[in-house]
N, C-alpha and C positions, 0 to 999 in steps of 0.2 A: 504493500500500500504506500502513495505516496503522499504524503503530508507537505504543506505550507502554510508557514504560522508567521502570520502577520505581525511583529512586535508592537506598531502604533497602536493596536487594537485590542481588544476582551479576550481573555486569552478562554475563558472557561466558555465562550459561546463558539470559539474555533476548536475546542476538544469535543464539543457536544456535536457540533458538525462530521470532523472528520471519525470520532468512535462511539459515535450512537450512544453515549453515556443516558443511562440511565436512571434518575430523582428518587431514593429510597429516604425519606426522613433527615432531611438535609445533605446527604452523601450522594456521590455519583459513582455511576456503577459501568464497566466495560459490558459493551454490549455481547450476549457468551461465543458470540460465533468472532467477533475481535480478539476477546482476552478472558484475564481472568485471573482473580485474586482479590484484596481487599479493595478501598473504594477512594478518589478522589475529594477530599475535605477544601475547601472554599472562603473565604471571607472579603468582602468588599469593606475599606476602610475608608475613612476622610480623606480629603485629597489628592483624589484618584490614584491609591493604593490598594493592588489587590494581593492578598495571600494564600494560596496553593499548600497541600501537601499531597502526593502523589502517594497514597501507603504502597505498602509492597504488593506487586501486580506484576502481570508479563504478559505481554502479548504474544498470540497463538498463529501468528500471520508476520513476516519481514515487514518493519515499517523502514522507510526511507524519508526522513524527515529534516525541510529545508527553514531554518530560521532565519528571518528577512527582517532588519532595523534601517530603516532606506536614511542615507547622508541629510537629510533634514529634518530629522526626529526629533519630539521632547521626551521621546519615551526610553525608559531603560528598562533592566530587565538583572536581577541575581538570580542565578540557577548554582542550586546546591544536589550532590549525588551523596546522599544517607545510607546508599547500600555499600559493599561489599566490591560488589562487580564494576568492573570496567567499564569504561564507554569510549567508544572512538569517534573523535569528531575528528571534522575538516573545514580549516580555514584558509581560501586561497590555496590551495593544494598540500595543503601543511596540516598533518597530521596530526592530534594531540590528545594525549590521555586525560580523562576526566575521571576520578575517582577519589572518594573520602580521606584526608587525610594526606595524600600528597597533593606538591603544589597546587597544581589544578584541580583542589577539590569544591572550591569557587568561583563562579564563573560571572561577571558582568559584561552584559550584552549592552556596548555604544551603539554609537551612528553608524552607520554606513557599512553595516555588518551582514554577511552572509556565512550561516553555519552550517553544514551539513552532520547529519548523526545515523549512523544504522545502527538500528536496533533487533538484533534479531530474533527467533521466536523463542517460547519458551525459558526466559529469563529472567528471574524476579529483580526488581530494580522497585529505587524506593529515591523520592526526587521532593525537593521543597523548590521554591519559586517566588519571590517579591517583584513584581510588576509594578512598579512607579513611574511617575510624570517629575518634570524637571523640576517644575514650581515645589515639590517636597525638596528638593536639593538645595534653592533658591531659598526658603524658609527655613531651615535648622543647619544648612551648614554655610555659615556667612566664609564668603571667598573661594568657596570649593572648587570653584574652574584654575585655582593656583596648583592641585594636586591632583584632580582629576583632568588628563588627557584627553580631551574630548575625540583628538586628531587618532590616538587608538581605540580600536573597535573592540577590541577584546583588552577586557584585565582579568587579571587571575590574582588570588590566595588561597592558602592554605585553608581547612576548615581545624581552627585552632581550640582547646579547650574551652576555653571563654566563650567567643562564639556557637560553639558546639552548644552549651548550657545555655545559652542565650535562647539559641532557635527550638531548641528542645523545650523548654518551657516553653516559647510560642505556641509549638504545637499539641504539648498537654492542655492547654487552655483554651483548644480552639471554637472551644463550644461555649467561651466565655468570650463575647466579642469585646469588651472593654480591658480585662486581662490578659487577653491575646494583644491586641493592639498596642499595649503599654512593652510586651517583651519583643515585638516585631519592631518598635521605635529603638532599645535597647540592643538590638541586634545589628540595624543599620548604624546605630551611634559606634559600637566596634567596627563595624566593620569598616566604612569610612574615615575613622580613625588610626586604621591598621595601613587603609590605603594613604593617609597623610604622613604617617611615619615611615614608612618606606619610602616614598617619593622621593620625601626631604633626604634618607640617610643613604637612599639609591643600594641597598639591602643586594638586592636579587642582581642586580647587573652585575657584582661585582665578584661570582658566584659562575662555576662552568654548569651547563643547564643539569648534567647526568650528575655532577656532585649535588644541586640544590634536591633534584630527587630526590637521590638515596640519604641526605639529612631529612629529609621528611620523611623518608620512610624508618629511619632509625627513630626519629624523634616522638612516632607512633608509638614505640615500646614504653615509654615513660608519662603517655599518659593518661593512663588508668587510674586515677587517686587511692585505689583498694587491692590493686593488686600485689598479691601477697610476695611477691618474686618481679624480680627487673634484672634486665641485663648488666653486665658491667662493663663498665670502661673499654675495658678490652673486644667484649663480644658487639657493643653499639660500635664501636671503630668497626669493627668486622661485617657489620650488617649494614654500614656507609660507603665498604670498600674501600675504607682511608687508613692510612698510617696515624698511629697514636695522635703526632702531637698537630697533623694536618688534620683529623677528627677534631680535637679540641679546640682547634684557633677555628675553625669554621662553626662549629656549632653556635661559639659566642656570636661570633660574627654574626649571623642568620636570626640568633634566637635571643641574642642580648645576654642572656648566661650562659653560663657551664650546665653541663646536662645535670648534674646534681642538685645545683640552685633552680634547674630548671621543673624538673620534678618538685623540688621542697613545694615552690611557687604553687604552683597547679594542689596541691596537697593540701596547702595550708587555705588557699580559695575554693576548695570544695568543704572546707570544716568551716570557714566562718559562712558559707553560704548555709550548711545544713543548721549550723546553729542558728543563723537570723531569719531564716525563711521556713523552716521545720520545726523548729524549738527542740534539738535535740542539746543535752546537753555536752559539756569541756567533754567527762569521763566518758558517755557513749561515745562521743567522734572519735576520742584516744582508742578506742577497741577496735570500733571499726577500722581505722586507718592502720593497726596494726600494732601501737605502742606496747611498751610493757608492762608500763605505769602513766596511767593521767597525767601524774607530773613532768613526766619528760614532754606529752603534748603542750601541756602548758606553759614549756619551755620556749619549744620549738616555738610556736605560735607567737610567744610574746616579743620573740626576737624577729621573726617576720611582720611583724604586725607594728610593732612599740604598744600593746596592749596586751591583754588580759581577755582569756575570750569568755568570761563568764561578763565582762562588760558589755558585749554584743546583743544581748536578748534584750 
């Protein structure tokens, strides 16, 4: 099947066209002789913002799908890949992997963009999606044409812990339009934020394209806040493809710390988040995360922090 998806336009009236989606109780459903698996979730926000979750689905037919943002657009487009599996796009004849977790597991769709994607059958894939108008740009990020490119049609990021938690809440809440809408503002404030510090610190150019890879695919190992085992030193250099101390000066380089500090970070932002948003307390996060004693969490935290996380609640 061949698909064209018009970016100026409602993206959920052009999926309802090309796959017979289906209205079950606010969700949309693949039509069964298209596809099949769970359902398309939707919210239309204040100006002209719409947000997408694609849950995990696969179509049962090769789709060939052209994405078109024509050189005088106000419209943009983030496309996020939540699953596993790969995707291969094409831009200008240039190939590019899209997948969770390494660099291009973020995807903003400019002006003057043609994307193509084969999707082929049988493959569960699982997709979020922010469709916005300029005027949102123009409204909450004063100067934003200093760091956002308009002249490139394609940006990429990483989908980084922060943001990862960010768009996750969005779509836990998506059945809550005003708390949905509050974590989809918080998602684009990262991410645009991510895209201004990079711009300014020129990060990725400075970076051969297979070494930024394989640090984002090392830097995948470290961030699971709970996980009871992590590689060392030694085995993330090995999973980089780099010599010890070329691992080490590139990771800061890329990721602002040392893979150590970089983990604590991520660690110690999933304990004050469960504490302030859960109400869980110091001693439960200390167990979960692993400690041996509350008080060494207590430690750790205050020194990331300069607080005391019983102050949090």
């Amino acid at each position: 099947m061949n698909v064209q998806l018009n970016i100026t336009q409602n993206l959920k009236d052009q999926f309802e066209h090309y796959f017979k989606l289906k209205e079950r109780n606010g969700e949309y459903f693949l039509d069964s002789a298209i596809g099949g698996g769970q359902s398309m979730e939707f919210l239309n926000f204040p100006g002209q913002m719409e947000f997408y979750h694609f849950k995990k689905s696969y179509f049962k037919i090769p789709i060939f799908m052209k994405s078109i943002n024509p050189i005088d657009t106000d419209w943009f487009l983030i496309h996020i890949n939540l699953s596993k599996t790969k995707q291969e796009k094409k831009v200008l004849d240039k190939s590019i992997d899209f997948q969770k977790h390494l660099p291009m597991g973020l995807l903003l769709y400019g002006p003057g963009l043609e994307i193509e994607t084969q999707l082929p059958p049988n493959v569960e894939m699982e997709l979020a999606s922010i469709h916005f108008h300029r005027s949102f740009l123009d409204t909450y990020f004063e100067n934003w044409k200093e760091y956002i490119d308009t002249t490139k049609n394609l940006v990429y990021e990483d989908l980084d812990y922060k943001l990862e938690n960010a768009l996750y809440s969005a779509l836990s809440t998506i059945r809550n339009k005003i708390q949905c809408h509050a974590h989809v503002l918080y998602f684009m404030h990262l991410f645009f934020e991510k895209i201004r510090m990079h711009s300014s610190a020129a990060h990725h150019e400075r970076l051969h394209s297979e070494d930024l890879k394989n640090l984002f695919i090392a830097s995948a190992h470290l961030r699971n806040p709970i996980a009871t085992t992590t590689p060392s030193l030694n085995e993330l250099a090995s999973i980089a493809n780099m010599g010890m101390t070329k691992f080490k000066t590139s990771f800061k380089q890329l990721f602002g710390s040392a893979p150590i500090q970089y983990r604590n970070k991520i660690r110690m932002e999933f304990a004050r988040e469960k504490i302030m948003t859960e109400g869980k307390t110091p001693t439960e996060i200390s167990y979960e995360l692993g400690y041996s004693h509350p008080s060494n969490f207590t430690t750790a935290y205050k020194k990331h922090f300069g607080e005391l996380p019983s102050t949090q609640n």
